[in-house]
Every structure is written in C-alpha cells, then in structure tokens.
N, C-alpha and C positions, 0 to 999 in steps of 0.2 A: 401266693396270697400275701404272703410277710411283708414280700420284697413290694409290691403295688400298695399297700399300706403306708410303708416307707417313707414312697416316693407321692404320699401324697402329702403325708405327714410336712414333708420338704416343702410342699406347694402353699401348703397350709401358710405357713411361715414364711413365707415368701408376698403373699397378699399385702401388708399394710407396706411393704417397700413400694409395690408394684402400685399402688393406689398413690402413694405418696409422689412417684416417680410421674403418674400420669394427670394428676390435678395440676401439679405445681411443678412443672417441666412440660410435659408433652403437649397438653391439652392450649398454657400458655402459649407457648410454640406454633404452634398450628394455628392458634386465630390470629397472631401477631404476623403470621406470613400473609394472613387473610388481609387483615388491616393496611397494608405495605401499599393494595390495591385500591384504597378509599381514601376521599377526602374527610375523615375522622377527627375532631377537634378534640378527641378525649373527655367530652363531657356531656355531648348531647347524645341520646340515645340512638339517635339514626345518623347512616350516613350513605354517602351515593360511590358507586363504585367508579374510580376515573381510571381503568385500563392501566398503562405507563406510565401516565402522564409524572409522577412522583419523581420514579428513576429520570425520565427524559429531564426534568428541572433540576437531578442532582446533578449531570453532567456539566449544567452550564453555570453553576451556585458558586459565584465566587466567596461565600461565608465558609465556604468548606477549607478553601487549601489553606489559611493559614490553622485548623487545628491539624489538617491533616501535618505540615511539616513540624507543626510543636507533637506531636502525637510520635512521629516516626525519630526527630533527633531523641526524647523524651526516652523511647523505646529502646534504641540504640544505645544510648549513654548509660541507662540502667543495667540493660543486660550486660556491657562490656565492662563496665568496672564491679559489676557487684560476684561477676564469674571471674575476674581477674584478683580481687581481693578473697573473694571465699577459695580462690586454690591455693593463692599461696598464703592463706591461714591453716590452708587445711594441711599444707604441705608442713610445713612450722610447728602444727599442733601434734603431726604425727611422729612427731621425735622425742627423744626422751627431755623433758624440760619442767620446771619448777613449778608447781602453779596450773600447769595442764587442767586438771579440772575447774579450777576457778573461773581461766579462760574460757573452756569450752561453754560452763554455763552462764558465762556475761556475753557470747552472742549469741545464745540459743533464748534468752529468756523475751529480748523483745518481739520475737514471735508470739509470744501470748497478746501481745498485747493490739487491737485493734488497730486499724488504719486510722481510724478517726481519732481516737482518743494518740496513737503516736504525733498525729500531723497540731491538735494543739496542745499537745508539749514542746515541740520543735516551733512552732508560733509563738510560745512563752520565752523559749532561749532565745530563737531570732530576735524578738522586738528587746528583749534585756541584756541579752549578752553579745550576740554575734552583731547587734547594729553597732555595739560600743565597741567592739571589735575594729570592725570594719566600715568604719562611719555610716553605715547606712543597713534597712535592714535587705535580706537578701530577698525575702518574700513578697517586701513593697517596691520593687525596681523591675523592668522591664526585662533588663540585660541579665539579671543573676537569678529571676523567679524561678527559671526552671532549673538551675544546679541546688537553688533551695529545696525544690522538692525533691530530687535526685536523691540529696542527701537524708529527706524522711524517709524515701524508699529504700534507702540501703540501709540506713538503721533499722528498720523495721524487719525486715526480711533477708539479709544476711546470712543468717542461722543456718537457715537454711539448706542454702546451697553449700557450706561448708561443709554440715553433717554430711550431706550425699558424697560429697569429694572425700569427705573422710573414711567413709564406707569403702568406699573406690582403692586408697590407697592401701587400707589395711588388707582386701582384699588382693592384693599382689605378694604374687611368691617371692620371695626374699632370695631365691634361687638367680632371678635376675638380676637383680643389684649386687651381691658376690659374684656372680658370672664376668659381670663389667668391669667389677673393679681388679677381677684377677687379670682381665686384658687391658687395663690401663686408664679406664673412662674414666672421667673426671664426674665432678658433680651436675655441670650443667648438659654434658653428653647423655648423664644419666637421667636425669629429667628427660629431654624432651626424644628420647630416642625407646626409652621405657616408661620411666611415669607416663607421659600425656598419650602414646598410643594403647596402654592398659585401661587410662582413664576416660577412652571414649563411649563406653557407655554412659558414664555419668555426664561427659558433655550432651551428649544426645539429649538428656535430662535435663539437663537444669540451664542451656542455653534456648532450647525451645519453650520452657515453662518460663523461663523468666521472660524470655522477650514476648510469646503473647501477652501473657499478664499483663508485662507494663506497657506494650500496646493497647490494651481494655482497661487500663486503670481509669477509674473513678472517684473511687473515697477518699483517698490521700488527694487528690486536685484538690476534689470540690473544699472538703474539711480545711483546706490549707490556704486554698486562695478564692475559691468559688469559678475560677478560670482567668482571674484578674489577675494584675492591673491593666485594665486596657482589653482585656482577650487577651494578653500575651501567654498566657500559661492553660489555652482553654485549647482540651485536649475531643477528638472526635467522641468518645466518650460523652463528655461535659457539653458538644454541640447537639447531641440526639436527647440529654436533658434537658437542655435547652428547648429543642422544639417541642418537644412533647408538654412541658410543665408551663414554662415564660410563654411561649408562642402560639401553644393550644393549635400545635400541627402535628397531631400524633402520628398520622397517618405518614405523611412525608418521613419524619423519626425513624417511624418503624421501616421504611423504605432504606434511608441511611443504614440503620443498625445491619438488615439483611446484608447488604451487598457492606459492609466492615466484616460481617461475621463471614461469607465470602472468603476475602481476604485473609483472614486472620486461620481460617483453616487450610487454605490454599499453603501459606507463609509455614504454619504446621509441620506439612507433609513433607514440605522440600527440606525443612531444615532437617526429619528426624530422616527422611530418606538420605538428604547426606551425611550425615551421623555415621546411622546406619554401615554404609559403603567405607567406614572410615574404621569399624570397629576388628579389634583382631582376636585371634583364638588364644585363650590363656594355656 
C-alpha cells in the first residue's frame, strides 16, 4: 500500500511537466504536421486541405537552394571551428597554467548571454570597430556576412563545448599518459593516439549538438542581419520565417520546416551512430 502511495505520489509530480510538455510541445507538433497538408495563410480561420501539393512545389522552389547552401556552409564552419578551438582550449586549460580560472570563466560566461542580445553587441563592434579595422563592415557585405555571424556564434557558445572537452579530459586515467611516455611517445603521439580516442564521447556530443543547432539556427541570423544583405546570410531557418510571417504561406512553412526537421534528425543519427562505432572502453 506504501509503495502504490509512493508511486502515485511520483505521478502526482509529474502532472504539470507532462501538461506543460503536451500544450506547448506535443499538441503544437501535431497540428503543425496537420497544417503541412493546407493551403493556410496564418491568419484566416479556414483553410482547405491540398493533399502534396506543398512538398510537390518544394522540390522545384528555386528560393530554397541558396538558404539551403548558406544553411549547410554556415553549419559546417560553425561546428568545425568552434570543436576545433574548444579542444584545444580545453586541452590548454587542462594543464597547470596561471590564470586557469579567470580563463575558464571568460569563456563560460558568454553563454549566459542571449543570442539576440550577443548578435547586437557584435553589430555595435562590427559597424565601430571591425569596419575600421577592415575597411568595411563584415555584417554589411556579401562576401564576409556569414564569417561575421560565425564569429557571434562562436563567441557566444564556445563555453560550452570546452566544458564538455574539459570533463572528457579530466576524465582520463593518467595511467595512459605515463604508460606512453615510459615508451617514448611524444606529445602529439599522445594526443591523438590517447586524448582524441578517450575523448570520443564527448565528440559524439558536441559535434552533433553543435552542427544541428547551427543547422536550425535562427536568432543570431535574424538579430544580426535579418537574412541580408541581399539573401546572402538567409539561412532555411529564416526562409520558413519568411513564408510563414512576410508571405502569409504558413502552410507551405510548415511543409519546409517537416521535411528540414527530416533531415536534421536523419543528420543526428548518423553522426551519433558514428560516434558511437568510434568510441573505446576506458
């Protein structure tokens, strides 16, 4: 009787997650797949159901491929340098070195800070400092919009992935790095023959969270440039804001955002299953 008490007690508590989780998650979800199938302008209360026809006109939508290739370089550059700088800070940070905590909380703290609110303060330094810099700003040109935004997103989240690498490295037995160095391994044998096959869980982690993410980033675009100048920085993101709010073609949107979301879990799977296949027994 205690133990059914208990476990109701648990369910009890459980209620305002499970309500919360199915208003504002589920329930969106599900008419949003409904929508996918209507020509739905987002603001009239009716709408009529057109079968395919949505997906059939994304296939041949030439508006789409250039967010899709700003979307996928955008994605790729983000996750490769932002995994490539947070290891070897994290590798750096994990040595004995002056200042180590000062460090570690000057790149953990811009995580507190919003997407929007980082993207115009990096618009305050662009147009004051880095256009005097570099004659020009990086945010208003074509050619460098999106290494500008690159660069909010690495600033911004960073922190991040460092902590996890840092976890990772503290995480290993010290038993290995003496082992190595009694048979002669040098520093970069030791690295990538111990550090980086120990640290494949945390790659698993933080190369497939980052590159979804900045594959679905939104808020640093829009906040930063709106998708401009030109389209050049307008990310598939920013084209499904587009139709649904400028276009008043929800329906179609929601059609896009499915078959991205699609993809973006598909992309998921493969990355953590090769991870996965990659990782070794401590």
């Amino acid at each position: 009787m205690k133990r059914i008490k208990r476990e109701i007690s648990y369910f009890v508590f459980l209620i305002p997650s499970l309500l919360l989780f199915v208003f504002c998650i589920a329930y969106p979800f599900i008419s949003g797949i409904q929508l996918a199938f209507t020509d739905w302008d987002g603001i009239s209360r009716t709408y009529n159901y057109v079968g395919f026809d949505n997906f059939i006109k994304l296939l041949s939508d030439r508006n789409v491929v250039q967010p899709i290739k700003t979307t996928v370089i955008y994605g790729v550059g983000v996750t490769a340098l932002n995994n490539v700088l947070a290891l070897f800070l994290a590798v750096t940070l994990s040595k004995k070195l002056k200042g180590k905590a000062f460090f570690k909380t000057s790149f953990f703290v811009p995580l507190a800070i919003s997407a929007v609110l980082a993207s115009f303060v990096w618009k305050y330094i662009d147009s004051n400092m880095l256009s005097a810099l570099f004659g020009h700003s990086l945010l208003g040109k074509r050619e460098t919009v999106l290494l500008g935004i690159i660069l909010i997103s690495l600033w911004n989240n960073l922190g991040s992935n460092v902590m996890i690498y840092m976890a990772g490295i503290t995480g290993i037995s010290k038993d290995y790095e003496e082992a190595a160095m009694i048979d002669g391994a040098n520093g970069r044998q030791r690295f990538f023959h111990i550090t980086v096959p120990m640290l494949m869980p945390s790659f698993t982690i933080c190369i497939t969270l980052t590159l979804t993410a900045s594959l679905r980033e939104f808020g640093t675009v829009l906040a930063a440039t709106g998708g401009g100048p030109a389209g050049s920085s307008q990310t598939v993101a920013i084209l499904i804001y587009d139709y649904m709010f400028k276009y008043s073609r929800a329906g179609y949107a929601q059609a896009i955002s499915l078959v991205f979301m699609f993809f973006l879990v598909i992309i998921g799977l493969v990355l953590t299953k090769f991870f996965r296949s990659k990782e070794v027994e401590a």
